[in-house]
C-alpha positions, 0 to 999 in steps of 0.5 A: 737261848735265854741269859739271865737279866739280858733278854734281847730281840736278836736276830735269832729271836725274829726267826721264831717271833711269830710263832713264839708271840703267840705262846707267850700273850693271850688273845695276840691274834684277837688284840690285833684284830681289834687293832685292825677293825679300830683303824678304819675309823681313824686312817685318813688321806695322804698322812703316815700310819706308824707301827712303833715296834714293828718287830716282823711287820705283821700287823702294820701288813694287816692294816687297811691299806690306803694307797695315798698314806705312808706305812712306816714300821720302826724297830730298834732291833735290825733283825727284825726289820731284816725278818720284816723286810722278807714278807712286806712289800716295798710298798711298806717303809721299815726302818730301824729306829727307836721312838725316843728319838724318832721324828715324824709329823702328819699321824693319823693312825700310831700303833705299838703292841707289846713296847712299852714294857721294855721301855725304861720307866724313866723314858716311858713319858718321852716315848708316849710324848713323841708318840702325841706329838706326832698324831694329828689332831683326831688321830689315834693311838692303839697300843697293848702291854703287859701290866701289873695289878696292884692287888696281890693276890689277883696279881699272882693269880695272873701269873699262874694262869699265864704260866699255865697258858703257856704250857697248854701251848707248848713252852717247857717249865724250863723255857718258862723260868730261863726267860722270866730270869731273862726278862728280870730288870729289863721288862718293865710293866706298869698298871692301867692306872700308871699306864693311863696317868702316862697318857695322860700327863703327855696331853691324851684326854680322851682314852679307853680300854679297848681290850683286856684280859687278866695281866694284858691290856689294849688301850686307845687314845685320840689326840 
């Protein structure tokens, strides 16, 4: 299933995404729920909500539903639109398309779990720029990533905790390793300071940690 270095959201990927998300990133429900709660306070009338990276729609089907905005789901991926599509009604626009050059204005909700990783280092800054120029003033920007620590030793102890949590939840040794070597040169994490400064360089001021756990963070932004 996994070729080395070339780790792709395939169709076949967006079969088992849902299943296979949740044996890969701790407390995935729990980041979403979180997502879900927050964006009551920032959803207004009649303005676009947008979940970049939509993969199969669940958490843009899981947002509070407010029938005068637009919820759009984008994804570079047409498998997972196509997946996407099968559960969410029409009401829900789903578009494949890729936040370096997606455009769209009147934001007040943007949301983005588990992108920014795979997102090269040198467009990281243009995605998160396009992302703040497409919120209204007071909206709000929720994403989760994977990230690095900076110390090393807390680093590796991540790691093995998350390939253990990863056993615990039914991945072989060998699923684990072939989509590491998958992953080599494609996922791209940073730390939450690189990630902050990002946001910060693109014109976010007010910002916090809204949820973390060892090597995955969930962080907010309001224009």
């Amino acid at each position: 299933m996994y070729e080395p270095y070339k780790w792709e959201f395939n169709e076949e990927v967006a079969k088992c995404f849902d299943t296979h998300v949740r044996q890969s990133v701790f407390m995935y429900d729990e980041f979403h729920k979180s997502i879900i709660k927050m964006s009551n306070f920032f959803i207004e009338d009649n303005t676009n909500i947008l979940d970049v990276g939509t993969s199969t729609g669940e958490l843009l089907m899981k947002l509070p539903y407010n029938e005068t905005c637009n919820y759009i789901g984008i994804d570079t991926e047409e498998g997972m639109i196509n997946k996407a599509q099968e559960k969410l009604e029409s009401k829900y626009k789903l578009q494949v398309g890729n936040i370096l050059d997606y455009k769209i204005t009147n934001c007040s909700l943007i949301t983005m779990v588990l992108v920014l990783q795979f997102i090269k280092n040198k467009d990281k800054e243009l995605a998160l720029q396009n992302i703040y120029n497409s919120l209204n003033k007071g909206g709000a920007f929720m994403f989760v990533d994977k990230i690095k620590t900076p110390t090393l030793d807390i680093h590796d102890m991540y790691n093995d905790l998350y390939y253990d949590f990863k056993r615990e939840n039914g991945l072989t040794d060998t699923e684990i390793l072939d989509k590491n070597v998958s992953l080599r040169g494609v996922q791209k994490c940073l730390t939450v300071e690189e990630n902050i400064q990002l946001m910060k360089n693109v014109g976010f001021k007010d910002m916090d940690i809204f949820l973390k756990i060892n090597n995955f963070v969930g962080i907010i932004a309001i224009k």
